[in-house]
MARVEX-864304 format. One line per field, with one value per residue (C-alpha): residue number from 1; residue in one letter; chain; x, y, z. Coordinates in steps of 0.02 Angstrom, whole numbers. Example, Ala and Ser with C-alpha at 12.3 -4.5 7.8 and 13.67 -1.06 7.14 Angstrom:
i: 1|2;
aa: a|s;
ch: A|A;
east: 615|684;
north: -225|-53;
up: 390|357;
***
This chain:
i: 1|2|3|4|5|6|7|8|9|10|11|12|13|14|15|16|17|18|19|20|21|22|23|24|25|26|27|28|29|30|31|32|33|34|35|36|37|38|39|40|41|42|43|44|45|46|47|48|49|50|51|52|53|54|55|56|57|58|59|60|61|62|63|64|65|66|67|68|69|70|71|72|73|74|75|76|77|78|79|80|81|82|83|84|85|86|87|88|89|90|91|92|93|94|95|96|97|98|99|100|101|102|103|104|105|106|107|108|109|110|111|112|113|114|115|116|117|118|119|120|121|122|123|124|125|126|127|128|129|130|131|132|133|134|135|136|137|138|139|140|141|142|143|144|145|146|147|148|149|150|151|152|153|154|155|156|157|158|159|160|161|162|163|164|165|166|167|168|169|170|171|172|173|174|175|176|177|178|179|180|181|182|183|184|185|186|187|188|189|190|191|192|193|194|195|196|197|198|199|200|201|202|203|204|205|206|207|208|209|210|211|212|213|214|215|216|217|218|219|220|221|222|223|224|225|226|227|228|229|230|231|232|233|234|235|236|237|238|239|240|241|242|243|244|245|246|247|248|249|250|251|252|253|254|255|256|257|258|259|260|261|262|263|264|265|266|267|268|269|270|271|272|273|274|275|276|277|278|279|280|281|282|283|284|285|286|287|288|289|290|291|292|293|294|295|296|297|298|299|300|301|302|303|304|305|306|307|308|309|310|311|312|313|314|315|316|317|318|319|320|321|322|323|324|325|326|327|328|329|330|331|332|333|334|335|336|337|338|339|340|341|342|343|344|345|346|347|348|349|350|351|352|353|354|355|356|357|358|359|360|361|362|363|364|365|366|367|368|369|370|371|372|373|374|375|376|377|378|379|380|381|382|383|384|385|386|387|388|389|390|391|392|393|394|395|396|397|398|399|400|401|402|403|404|405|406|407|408|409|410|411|412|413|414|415|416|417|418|419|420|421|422|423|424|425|426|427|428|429|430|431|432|433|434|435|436|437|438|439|440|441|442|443|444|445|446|447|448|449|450|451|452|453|454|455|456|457|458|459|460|461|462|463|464|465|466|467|468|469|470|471|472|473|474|475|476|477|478|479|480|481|482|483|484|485|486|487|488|489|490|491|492|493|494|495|496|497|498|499|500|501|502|503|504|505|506|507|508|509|510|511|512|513|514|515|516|517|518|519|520|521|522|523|524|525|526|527|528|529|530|531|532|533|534|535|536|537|538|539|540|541|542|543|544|545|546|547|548|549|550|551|552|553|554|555|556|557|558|559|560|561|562|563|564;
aa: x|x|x|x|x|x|x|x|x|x|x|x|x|x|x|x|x|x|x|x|x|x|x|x|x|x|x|x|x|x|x|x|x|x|x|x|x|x|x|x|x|x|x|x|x|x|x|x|x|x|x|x|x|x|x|x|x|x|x|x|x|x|x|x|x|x|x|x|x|x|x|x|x|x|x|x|x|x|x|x|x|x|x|x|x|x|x|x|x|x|x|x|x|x|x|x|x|x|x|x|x|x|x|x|x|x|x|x|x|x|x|x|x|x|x|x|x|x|x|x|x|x|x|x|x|x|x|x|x|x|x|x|x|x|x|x|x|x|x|x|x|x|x|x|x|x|x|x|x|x|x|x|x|x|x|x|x|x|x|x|x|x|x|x|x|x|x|x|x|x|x|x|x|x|x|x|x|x|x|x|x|x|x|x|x|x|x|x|x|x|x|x|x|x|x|x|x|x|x|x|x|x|x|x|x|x|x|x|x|x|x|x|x|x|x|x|x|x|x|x|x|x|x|x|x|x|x|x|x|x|x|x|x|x|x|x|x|x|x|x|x|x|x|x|x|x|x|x|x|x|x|x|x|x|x|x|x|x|x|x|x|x|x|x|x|x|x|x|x|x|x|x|x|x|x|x|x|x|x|x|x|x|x|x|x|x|x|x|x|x|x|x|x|x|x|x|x|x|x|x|x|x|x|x|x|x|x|x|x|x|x|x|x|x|x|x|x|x|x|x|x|x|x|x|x|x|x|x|x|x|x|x|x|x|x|x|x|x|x|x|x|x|x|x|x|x|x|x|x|x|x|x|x|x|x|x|x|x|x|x|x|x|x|x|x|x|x|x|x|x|x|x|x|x|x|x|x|x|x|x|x|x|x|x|x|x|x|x|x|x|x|x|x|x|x|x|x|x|x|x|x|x|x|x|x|x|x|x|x|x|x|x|x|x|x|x|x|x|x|x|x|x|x|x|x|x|x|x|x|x|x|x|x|x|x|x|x|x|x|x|x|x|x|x|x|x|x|x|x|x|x|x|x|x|x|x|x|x|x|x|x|x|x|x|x|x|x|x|x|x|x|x|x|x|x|x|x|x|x|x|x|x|x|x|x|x|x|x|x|x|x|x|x|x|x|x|x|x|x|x|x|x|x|x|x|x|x|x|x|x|x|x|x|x|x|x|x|x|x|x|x|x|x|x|x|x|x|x|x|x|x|x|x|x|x|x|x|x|x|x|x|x|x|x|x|x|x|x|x|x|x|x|x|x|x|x|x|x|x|x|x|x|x|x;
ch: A|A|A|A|A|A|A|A|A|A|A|A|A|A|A|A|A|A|A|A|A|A|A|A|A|A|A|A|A|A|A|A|A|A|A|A|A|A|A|A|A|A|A|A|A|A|A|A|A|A|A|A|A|A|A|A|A|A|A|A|A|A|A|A|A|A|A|A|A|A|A|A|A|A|A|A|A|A|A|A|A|A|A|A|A|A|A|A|A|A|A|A|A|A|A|A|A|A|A|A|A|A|A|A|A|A|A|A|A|A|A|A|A|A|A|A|A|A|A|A|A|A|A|A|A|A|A|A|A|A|A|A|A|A|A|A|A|A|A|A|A|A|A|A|A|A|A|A|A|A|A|A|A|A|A|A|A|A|A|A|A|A|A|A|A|A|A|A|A|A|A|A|A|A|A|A|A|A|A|A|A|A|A|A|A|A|A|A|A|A|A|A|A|A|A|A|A|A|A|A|A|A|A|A|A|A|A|A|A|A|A|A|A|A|A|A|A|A|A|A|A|A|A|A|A|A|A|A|A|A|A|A|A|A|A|A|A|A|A|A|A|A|A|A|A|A|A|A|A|A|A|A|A|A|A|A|A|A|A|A|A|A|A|A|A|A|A|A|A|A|A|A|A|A|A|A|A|A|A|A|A|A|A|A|A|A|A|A|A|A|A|A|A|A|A|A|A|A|A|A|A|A|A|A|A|A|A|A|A|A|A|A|A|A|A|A|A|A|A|A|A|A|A|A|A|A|A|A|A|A|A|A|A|A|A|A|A|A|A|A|A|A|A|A|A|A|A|A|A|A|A|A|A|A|A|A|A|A|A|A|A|A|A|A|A|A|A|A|A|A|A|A|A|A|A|A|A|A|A|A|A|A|A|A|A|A|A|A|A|A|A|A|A|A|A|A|A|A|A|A|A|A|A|A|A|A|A|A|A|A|A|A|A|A|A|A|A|A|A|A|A|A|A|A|A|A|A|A|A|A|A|A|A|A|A|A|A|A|A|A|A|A|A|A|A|A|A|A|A|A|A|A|A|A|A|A|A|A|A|A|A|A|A|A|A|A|A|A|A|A|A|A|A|A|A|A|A|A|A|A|A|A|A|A|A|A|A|A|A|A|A|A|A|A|A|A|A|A|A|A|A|A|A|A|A|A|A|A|A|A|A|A|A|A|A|A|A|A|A|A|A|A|A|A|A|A|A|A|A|A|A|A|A|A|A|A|A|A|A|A|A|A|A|A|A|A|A|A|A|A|A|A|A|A|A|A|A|A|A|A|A|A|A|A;
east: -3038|-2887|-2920|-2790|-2790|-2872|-3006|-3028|-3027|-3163|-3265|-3245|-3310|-3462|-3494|-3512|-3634|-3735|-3727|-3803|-3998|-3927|-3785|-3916|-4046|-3939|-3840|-4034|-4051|-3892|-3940|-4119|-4054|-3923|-4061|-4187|-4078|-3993|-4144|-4196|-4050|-4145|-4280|-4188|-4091|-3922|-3916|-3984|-4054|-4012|-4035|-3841|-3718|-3663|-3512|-3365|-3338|-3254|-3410|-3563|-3675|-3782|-3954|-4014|-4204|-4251|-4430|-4535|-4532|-4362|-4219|-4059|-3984|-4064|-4015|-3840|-3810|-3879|-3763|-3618|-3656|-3618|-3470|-3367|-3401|-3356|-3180|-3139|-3116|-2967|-3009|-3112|-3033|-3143|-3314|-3430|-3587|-3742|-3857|-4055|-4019|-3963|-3797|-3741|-3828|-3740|-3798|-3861|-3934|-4036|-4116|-4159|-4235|-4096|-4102|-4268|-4237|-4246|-4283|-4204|-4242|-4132|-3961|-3846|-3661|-3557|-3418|-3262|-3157|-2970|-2945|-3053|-2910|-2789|-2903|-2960|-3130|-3265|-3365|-3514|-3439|-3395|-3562|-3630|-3510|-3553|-3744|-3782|-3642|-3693|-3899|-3885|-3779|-3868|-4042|-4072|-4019|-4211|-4338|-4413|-4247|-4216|-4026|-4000|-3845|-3862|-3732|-3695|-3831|-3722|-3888|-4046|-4106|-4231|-4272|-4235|-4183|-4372|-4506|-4680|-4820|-4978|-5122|-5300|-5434|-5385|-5228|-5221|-5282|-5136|-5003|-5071|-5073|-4888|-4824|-4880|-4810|-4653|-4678|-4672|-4525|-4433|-4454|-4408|-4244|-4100|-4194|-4142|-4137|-4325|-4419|-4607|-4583|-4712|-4721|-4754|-4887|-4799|-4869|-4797|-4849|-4954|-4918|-5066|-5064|-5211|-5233|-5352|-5251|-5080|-5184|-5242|-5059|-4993|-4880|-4884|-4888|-4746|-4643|-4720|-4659|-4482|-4439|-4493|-4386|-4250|-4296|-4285|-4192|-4110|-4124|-4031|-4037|-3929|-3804|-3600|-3549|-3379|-3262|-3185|-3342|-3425|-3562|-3670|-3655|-3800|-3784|-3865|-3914|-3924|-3963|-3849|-3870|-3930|-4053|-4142|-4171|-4314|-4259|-4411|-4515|-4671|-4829|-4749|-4568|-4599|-4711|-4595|-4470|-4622|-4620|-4439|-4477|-4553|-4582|-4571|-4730|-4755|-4776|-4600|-4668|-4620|-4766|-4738|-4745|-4841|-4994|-5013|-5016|-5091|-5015|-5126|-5066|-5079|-5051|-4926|-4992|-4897|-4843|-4980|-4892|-4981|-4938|-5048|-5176|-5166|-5138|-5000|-4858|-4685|-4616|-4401|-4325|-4129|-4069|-3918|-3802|-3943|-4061|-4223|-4327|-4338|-4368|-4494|-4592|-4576|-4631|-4781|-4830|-4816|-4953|-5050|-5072|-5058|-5208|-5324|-5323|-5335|-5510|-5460|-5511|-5331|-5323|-5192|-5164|-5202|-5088|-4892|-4894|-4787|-4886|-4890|-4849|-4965|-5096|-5288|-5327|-5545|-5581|-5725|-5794|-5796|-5789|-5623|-5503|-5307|-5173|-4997|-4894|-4710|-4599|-4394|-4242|-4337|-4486|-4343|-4266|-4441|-4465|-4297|-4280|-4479|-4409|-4224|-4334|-4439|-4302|-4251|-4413|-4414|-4217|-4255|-4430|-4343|-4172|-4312|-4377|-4227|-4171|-4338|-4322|-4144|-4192|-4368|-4373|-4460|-4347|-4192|-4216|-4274|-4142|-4020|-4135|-4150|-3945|-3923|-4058|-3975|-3829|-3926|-3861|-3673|-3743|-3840|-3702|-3564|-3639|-3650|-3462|-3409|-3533|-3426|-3245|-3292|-3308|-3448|-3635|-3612|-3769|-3858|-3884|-3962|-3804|-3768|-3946|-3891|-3726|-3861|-3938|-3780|-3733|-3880|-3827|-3633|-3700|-3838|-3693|-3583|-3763|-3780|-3576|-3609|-3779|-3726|-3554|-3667|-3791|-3654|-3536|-3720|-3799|-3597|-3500|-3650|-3566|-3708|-3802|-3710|-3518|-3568|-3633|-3462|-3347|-3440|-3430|-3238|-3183|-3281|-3219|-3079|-3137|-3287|-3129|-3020|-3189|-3231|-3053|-3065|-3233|-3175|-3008|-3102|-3238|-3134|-3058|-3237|-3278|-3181|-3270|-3412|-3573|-3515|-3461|-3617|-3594|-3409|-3448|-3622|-3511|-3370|-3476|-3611|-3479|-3417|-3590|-3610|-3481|-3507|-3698|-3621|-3498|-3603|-3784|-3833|-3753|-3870|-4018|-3981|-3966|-4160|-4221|-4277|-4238|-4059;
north: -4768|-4730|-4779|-4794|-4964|-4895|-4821|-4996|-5077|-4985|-4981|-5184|-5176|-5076|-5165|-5321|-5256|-5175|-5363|-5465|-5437|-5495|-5403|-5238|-5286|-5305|-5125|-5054|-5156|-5102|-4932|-4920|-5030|-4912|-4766|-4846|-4883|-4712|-4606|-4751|-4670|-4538|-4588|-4711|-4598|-4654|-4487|-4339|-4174|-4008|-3835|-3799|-3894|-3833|-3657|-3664|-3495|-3384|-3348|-3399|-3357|-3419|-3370|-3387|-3348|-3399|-3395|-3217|-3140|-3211|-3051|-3005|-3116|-3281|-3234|-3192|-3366|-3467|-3353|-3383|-3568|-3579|-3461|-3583|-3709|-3622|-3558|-3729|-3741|-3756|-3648|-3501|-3327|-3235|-3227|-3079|-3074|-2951|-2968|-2899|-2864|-2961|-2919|-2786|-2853|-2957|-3069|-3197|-3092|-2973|-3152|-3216|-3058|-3046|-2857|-2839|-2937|-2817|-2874|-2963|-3148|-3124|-3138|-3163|-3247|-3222|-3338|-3292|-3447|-3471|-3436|-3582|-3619|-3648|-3793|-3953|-3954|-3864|-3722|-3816|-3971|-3879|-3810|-3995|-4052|-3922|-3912|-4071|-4028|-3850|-3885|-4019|-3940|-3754|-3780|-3865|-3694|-3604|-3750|-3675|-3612|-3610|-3607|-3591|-3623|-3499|-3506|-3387|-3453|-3534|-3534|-3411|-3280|-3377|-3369|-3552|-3714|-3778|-3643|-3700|-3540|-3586|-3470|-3452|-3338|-3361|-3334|-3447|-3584|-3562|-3524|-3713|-3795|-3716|-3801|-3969|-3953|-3920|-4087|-4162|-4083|-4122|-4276|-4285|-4368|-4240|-4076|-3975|-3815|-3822|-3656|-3553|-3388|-3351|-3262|-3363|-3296|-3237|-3189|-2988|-2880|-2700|-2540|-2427|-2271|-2249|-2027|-1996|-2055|-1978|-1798|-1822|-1854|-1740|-1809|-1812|-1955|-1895|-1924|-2096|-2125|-2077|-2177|-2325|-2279|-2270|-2427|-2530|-2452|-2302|-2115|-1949|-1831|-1691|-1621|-1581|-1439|-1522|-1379|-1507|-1582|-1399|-1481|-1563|-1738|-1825|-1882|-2058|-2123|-2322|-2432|-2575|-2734|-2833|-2691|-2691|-2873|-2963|-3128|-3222|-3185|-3160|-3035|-3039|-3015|-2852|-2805|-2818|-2724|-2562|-2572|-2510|-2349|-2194|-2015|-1864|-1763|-1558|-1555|-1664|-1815|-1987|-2078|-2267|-2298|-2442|-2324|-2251|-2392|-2548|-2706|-2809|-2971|-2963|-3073|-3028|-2970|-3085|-3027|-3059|-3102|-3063|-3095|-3051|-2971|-3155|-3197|-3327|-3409|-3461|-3643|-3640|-3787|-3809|-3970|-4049|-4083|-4172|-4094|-4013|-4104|-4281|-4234|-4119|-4252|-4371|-4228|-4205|-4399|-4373|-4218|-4294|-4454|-4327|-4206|-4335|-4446|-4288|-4201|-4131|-4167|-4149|-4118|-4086|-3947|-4033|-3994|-3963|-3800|-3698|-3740|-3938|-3974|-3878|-3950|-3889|-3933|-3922|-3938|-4066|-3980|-3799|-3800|-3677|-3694|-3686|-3681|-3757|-3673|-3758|-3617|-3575|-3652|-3802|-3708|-3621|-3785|-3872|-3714|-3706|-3888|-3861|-3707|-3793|-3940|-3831|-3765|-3917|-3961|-3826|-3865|-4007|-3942|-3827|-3946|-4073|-3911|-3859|-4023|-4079|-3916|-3984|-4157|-4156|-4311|-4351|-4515|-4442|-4292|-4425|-4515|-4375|-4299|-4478|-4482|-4310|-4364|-4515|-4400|-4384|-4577|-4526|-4349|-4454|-4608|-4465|-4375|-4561|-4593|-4403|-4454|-4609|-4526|-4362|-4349|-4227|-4285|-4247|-4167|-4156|-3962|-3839|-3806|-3987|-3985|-3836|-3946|-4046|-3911|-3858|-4061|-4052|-3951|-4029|-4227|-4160|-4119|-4281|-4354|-4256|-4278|-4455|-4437|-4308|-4399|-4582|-4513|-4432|-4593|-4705|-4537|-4479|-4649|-4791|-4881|-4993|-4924|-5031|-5004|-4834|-4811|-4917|-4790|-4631|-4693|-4724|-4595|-4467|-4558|-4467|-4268|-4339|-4396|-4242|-4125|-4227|-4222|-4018|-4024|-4148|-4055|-3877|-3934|-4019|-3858|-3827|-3999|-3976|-3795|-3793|-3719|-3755|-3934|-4008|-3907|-4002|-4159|-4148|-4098|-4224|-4371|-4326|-4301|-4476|-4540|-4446|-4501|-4684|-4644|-4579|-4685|-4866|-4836|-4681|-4796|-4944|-4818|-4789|-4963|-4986|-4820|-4793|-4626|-4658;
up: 227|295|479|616|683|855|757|666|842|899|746|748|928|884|725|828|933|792|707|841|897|1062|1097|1044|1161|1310|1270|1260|1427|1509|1478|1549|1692|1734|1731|1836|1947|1943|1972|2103|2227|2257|2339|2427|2516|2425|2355|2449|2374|2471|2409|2444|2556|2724|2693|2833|2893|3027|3145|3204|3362|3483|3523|3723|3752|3933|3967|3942|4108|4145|4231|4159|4300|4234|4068|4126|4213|4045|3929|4051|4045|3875|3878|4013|3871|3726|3789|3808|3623|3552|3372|3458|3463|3541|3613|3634|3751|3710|3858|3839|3641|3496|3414|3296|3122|3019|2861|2976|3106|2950|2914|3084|3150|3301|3255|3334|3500|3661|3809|3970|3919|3747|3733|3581|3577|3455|3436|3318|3245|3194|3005|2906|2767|2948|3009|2991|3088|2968|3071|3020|3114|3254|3290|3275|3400|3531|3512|3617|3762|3773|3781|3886|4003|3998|3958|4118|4213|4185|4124|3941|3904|3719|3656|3445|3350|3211|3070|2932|2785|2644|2558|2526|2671|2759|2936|2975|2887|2902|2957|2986|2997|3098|3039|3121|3200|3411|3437|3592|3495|3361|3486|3567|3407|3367|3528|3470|3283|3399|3487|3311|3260|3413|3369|3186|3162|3081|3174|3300|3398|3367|3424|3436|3400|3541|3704|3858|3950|4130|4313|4334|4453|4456|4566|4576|4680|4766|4710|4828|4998|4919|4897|5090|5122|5049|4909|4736|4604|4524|4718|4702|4527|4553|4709|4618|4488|4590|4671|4542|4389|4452|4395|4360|4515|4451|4325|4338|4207|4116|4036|3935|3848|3881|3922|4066|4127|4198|4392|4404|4574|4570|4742|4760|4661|4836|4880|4697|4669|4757|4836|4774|4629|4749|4809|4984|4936|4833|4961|5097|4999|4960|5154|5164|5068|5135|5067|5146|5129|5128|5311|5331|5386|5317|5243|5210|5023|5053|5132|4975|4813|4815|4735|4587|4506|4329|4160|4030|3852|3730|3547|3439|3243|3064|2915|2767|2900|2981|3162|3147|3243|3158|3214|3168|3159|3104|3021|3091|2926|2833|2696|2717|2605|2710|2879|2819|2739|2891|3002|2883|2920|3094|3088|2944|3087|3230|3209|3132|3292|3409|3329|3183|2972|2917|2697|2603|2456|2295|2151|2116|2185|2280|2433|2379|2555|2653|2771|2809|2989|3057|3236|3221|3370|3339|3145|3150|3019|3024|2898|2919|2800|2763|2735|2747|2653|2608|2524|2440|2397|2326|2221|2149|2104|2031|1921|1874|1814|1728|1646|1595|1512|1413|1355|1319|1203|1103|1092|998|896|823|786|687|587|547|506|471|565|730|751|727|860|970|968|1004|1136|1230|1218|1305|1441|1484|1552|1715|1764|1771|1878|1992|2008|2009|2177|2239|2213|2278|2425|2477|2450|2559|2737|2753|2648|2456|2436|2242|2267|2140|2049|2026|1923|1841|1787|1728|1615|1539|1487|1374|1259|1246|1236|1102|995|1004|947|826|734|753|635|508|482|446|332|236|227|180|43|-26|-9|-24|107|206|347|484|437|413|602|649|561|619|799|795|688|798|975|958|956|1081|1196|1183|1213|1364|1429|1417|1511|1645|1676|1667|1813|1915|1989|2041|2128|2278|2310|2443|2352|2184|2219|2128|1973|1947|1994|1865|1741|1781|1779|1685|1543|1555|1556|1385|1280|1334|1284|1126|1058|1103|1126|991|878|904|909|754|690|735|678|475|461|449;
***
């Protein structure tokens, strides 16, 4: 035949398998082993899915939100908390402070809605790093080193102070890493059932900076003018109006003409910081101060302010949030370097167990959908209904692993297809379609073994399925040599069935080997990239799993089958 005496080797190797019933049976045995226990990692948390890994870059900020009805002051003092941290860091630049608005918009801030904060109890940090390809520490890393030392030293400041960590999204535009929407008729009720699936989150293991996108409701105070006793004074509401004004925010009095600008400047008269701030937040303390201020009338007489308005305590009005014409309340939650999918799923426990104990009939959405993981919640009491709705990166995540796998059905459908029309044999696409399958154990094992060599998790992300995808196609074909080059030596040369699976497998070992080689080389420039990491290592090991697959189990698949 003309075989080099590797190729002989080899084919003496598999003929020796192929000739003993018990060497077969424990390949076959080997093999499903080794995929059990493969696709077994996953659940047990040796191998851990995540819709794409965390991406080290040059910026990220920090979100303050002190209570609603909190002043610029208390805001001030939290954001300057965290500053007299952060400039003890060795690998920050520079840091910028936006009090009472969120920062100019970037990627992260179009996706978190910091574009539409305004008001005195927001305040946004941005926080620029040294280059990322000049050091070691990952931005990612960083941020998880400074989140406990920064809330636990800050947060304390103004009790229901909320600080965020918000990094650039590596991954889709979401609002948060897990996002749970509470949806029902009375908004107080949602807004109280929000701060308990809070609770719950808080205490999920791998969440953090968890948040209710909510307004507290806050004491503020009203200033009415009483018209009838200002028209017997003689004043005018619009005198009352602009003293208070300048009071408390300060107004323009008068103009200066500029030749330069050729045009007029505004003259702004301001009270001193001490004289517009209110020692206490209290009905006597602003009262007090409305005592200080008088108004001089037509006549020229000075008419205590206080004569003439009368102080009310009021409630705040708080946001009120619909989406799809429903009142509901986001929950954010942000996981800390672990994937989305398993907290989730634990947090979903804790509810399930949770609301059924405190008065409500909890069910669950029936059906793979893509709102598999919703709950129904029914007050016993009252009959209302409420819907927690799982949103964010890891509804993004379920759906795209749904649709890769999808995908992957349908691959493999038309891969068996095409291959009957070939053969016009059910056993022989079979065969070929179980080899290509079987590259998911070297994906799987291959994440396991990148997991244990790198420092940071070694997450199975959605291009390490699409790796997956694209090995279908490459260990179909080493199948698929292997067949046509038997049936031609058994049909053309008569040699018998078993030498002629022998000599197929080792004569083809070789061009198997070098096309391997070209794959492994090719991917391994993308295994040490961030998002793309999964895709080289799927292709890496996935590859290897293949041409074993190839070269020792095909060929005893097609010892047993007929069709050959």
């Amino acid at each position: 035949m003309g075989h080099n005496h590797n190729g002989t080797l080899f084919e003496r190797f598999v003929y020796n398998i192929l000739d003993s019933k018990f060497k077969k049976t424990l390949v076959i045995l080997l093999v499903l082993a080794s995929l059990g226990g493969s696709i077994m990692m996953l659940p047990s948390k040796l191998v851990l899915a995540k819709m794409l890994p965390g991406k080290s870059t040059n910026t990220y900020s920090i979100y303050v939100d002190t209570p609603a009805g909190s002043s610029i002051e208390q805001t001030k003092q939290v954001a300057q908390c965290v500053t007299d941290i952060l400039q003890e860091e060795k690998h920050i630049t520079d840091i910028e402070t936006f009090l009472g608005t969120g920062s100019p918009l970037d990627y992260a801030g179009l996706v978190k809605g910091s574009g539409m904060k305004m008001g005195e109890q927001y305040a946004e940090i941005v926080v620029n790093l040294t280059d990322k390809h000049h050091r070691e520490d990952k931005s990612f890393k960083i941020v998880q080193r400074l989140r406990p030392i920064i809330q636990s030293k800050c947060k304390s400041i103004i009790k229901g102070t909320n600080i965020k960590m918000i990094e650039m999204p590596a991954g889709p535009p979401t609002l948060a890493d897990i996002v749970v929407e509470v949806y029902g008729k009375n908004n107080t009720k949602v807004v109280e059932l929000s701060k308990k699936v809070a609770d719950i989150l808080k205490g999920t293991d791998g969440l953090v900076d968890v948040d209710v996108m909510s307004d507290e409701i806050y004491k503020k105070y009203k200033v009415i003018p009483l018209t009838d006793k200002i028209s017997r004074s003689g004043l005018s509401v619009e005198q009352i109006n602009k003293i208070l004004y300048l009071a408390f925010e300060g107004m323009k009095i008068a103009v200066k003409d500029t030749i330069v600008l050729n045009d007029q400047v505004g003259l702004f008269l301001v009270l001193s910081d001490k004289s517009q701030t209110l020692p206490v937040n209290s009905l006597e303390a602003l009262q007090n101060k409305l005592s200080t201020l008088s108004l001089m009338n037509k006549k020229g007489m000075m008419i205590p302010l206080t004569e003439v308005v009368t102080i009310e305590e009021a409630y705040s009005n708080p946001t009120i949030f619909h989406k799809d014409l429903k009142t509901m309340v986001n929950i954010t939650a942000t996981t800390d370097m672990v994937s989305q999918v398993y907290p989730l799923l634990d947090a979903r426990e804790k509810m399930i167990e949770y609301f059924s104990a405190n008065g409500y009939d909890v069910t669950k959405v029936a059906g793979i959908s893509t709102y598999m993981f919703d709950l129904n919640l029914k007050d016993k009491k009252t009959g209302e209904t409420y819907l927690l709705r799982w949103d964010g990166e890891m509804k993004v995540t379920l759906d795209t692993f749904r649709d890769l796998g999808a995908a992957f059905i349908a691959a493999l459908i038309l891969i068996f297809l095409l291959l009957v029309v070939y053969y016009k044999s059910f056993a022989i696409s079979g065969i070929i379609l179980g080899g290509s399958f079987l590259s998911i154990i070297g994906v799987i094992v291959g994440h396991w073994v990148a997991n244990m060599v790198t420092t940071e998790t070694f997450f199975l992300t959605s291009t390490s399925l699409i790796g997956f995808i694209a090995l279908m196609g490459i260990s179909s074909r080493n199948s698929l040599l292997l067949i046509d080059f038997a049936k031609s030596l058994i049909n053309d040369k008569a040699i018998e069935k078993r030498r002629a699976i022998a000599i197929s497998s080792a004569t083809r070992a070789k061009p198997i080997m070098l096309t391997a080689i070209a794959i492994i080389l090719g991917s391994a420039l993308l295994a040490s990239d961030p998002v793309f990491g999964g895709l080289g290592v799927a292709l890496i090991s996935g590859t290897v799993a293949a041409v074993i697959v190839s070269l020792i189990f095909i060929p005893v698949l097609m010892d047993n089958s007929k069709a050959i």
